[in-house]
C-alpha positions in Angstrom: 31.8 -4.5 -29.9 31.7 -6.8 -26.9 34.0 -7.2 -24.3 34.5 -10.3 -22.6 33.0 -9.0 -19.5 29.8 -8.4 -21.3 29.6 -11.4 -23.3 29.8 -12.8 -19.5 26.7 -11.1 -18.0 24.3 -11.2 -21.1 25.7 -15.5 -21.2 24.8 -15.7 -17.3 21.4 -13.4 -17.3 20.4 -15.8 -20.6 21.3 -18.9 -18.5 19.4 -17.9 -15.4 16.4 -16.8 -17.3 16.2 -20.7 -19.0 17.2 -22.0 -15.7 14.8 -20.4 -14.2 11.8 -21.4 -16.4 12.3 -25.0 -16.5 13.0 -25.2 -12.5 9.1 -25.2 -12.1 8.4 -27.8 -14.5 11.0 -30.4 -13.3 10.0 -29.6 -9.7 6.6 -30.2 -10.5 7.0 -33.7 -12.5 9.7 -34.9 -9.8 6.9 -33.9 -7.3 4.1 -35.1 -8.8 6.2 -38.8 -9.9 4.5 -42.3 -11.1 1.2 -42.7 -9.3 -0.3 -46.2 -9.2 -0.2 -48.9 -11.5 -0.9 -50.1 -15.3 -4.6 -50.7 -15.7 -6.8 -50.6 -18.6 -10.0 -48.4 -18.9 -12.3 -49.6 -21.0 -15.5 -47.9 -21.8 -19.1 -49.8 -22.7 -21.3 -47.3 -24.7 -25.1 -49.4 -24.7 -27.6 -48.0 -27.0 -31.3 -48.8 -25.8 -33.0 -47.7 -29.0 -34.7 -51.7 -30.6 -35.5 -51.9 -34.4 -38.8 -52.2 -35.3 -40.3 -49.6 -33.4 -40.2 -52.0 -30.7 -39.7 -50.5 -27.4 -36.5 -49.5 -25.8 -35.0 -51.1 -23.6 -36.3 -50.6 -20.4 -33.4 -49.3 -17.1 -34.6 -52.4 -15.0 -33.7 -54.4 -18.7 -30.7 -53.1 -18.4 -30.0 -53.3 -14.6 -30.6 -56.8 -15.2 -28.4 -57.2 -17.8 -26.0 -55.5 -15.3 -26.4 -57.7 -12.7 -26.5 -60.9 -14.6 -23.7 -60.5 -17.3 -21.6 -57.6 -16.0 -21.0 -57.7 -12.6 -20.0 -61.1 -12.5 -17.1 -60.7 -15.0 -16.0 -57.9 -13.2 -17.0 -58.1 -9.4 -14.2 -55.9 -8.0 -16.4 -52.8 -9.0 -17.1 -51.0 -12.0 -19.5 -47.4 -13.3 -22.7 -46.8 -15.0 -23.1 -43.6 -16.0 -26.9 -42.9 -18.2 -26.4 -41.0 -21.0 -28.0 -39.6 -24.5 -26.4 -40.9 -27.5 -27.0 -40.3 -31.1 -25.6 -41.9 -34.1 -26.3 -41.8 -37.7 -28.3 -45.0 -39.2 -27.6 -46.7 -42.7 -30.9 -45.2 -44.1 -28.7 -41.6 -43.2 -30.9 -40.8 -40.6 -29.9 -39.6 -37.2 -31.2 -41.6 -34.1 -31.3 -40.5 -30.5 -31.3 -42.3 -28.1 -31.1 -43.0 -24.5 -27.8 -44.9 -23.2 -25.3 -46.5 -20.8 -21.8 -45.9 -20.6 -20.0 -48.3 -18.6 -16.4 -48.3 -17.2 -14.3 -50.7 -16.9 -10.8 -50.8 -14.7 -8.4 -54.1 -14.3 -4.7 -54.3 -13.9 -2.6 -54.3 -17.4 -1.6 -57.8 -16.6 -5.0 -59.8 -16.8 -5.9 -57.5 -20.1 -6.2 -60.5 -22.9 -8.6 -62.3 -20.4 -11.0 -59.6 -19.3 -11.0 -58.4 -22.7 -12.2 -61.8 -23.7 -15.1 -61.3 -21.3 -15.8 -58.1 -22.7 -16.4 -59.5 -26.1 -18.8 -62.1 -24.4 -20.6 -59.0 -22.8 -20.5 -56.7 -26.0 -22.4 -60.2 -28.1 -24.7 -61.3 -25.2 -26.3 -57.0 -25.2 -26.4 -57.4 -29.1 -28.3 -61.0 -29.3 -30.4 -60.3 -26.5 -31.6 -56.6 -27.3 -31.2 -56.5 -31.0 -28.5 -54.0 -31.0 -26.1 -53.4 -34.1 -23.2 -53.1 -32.3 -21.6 -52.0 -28.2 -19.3 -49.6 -28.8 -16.3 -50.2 -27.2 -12.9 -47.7 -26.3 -9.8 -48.9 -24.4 -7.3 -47.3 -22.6 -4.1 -47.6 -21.0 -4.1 -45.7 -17.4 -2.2 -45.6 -14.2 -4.7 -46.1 -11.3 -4.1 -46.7 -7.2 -6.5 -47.3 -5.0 
């Protein structure tokens, strides 16, 4: 049987024990708070492998393209990072090859435009090194500077 008294402690032992564990976490997030503003991250994946058995494309190909294409749509700074890639092909075979991921940050505000210019980017890589496709992922961040 409990007494009031009892009821009491157990009540205030349960409540310090919740209190307790969630004091961290809110002291954390009120520490850690909204840092920076809305951007978009978009990511550029560029293949390198050509049909035909012609060559790949070459890094000063792609530099170029870089500097030509790129960069000016997007002078305040962006990343290349080389990479390996591999996807599967419509005969069912798996190809390997050597690529680029690029990555893209601009403020949430000028998204519709830049994404415009990333369309332009993804087409002009396609034409000009007979690719299937730039594979493209967006992403809403916070970033400051």
């Amino acid at each position: 049987m409990w007494t009031t008294d009892t009821r009491g402690k157990v009540g205030g032992g349960v409540l310090l024990a919740l209190l307790g564990a969630g004091i961290p976490a809110l002291v954390g997030a009120a520490l850690q708070g909204h840092t920076g503003d809305p951007y978009r991250e978009t990511r550029l994946y560029f293949g390198t492998a050509r049909p035909g058995g012609a060559p790949p494309v070459a890094e000063r190909e792609f530099d170029r393209f870089l500097d030509r294409e790129i960069t000016p749509a997007f002078p305040e700074g962006l990343t290349v990072q080389p990479g390996h890639g591999q996807w599967r092909g419509p005969d069912g075979k798996v190809v390997r090859e050597t690529s680029y991921e690029v990555v893209l940050l601009y403020p949430e505000k000028g998204a519709d435009e830049r994404g415009a210019s990333i369309e332009r980017i993804r087409r002009a890589y396609e034409k000009q090194f007979a690719q299937d496709s730039v594979l493209r992922s967006d992403d809403q961040v916070n970033a400051d500077f």
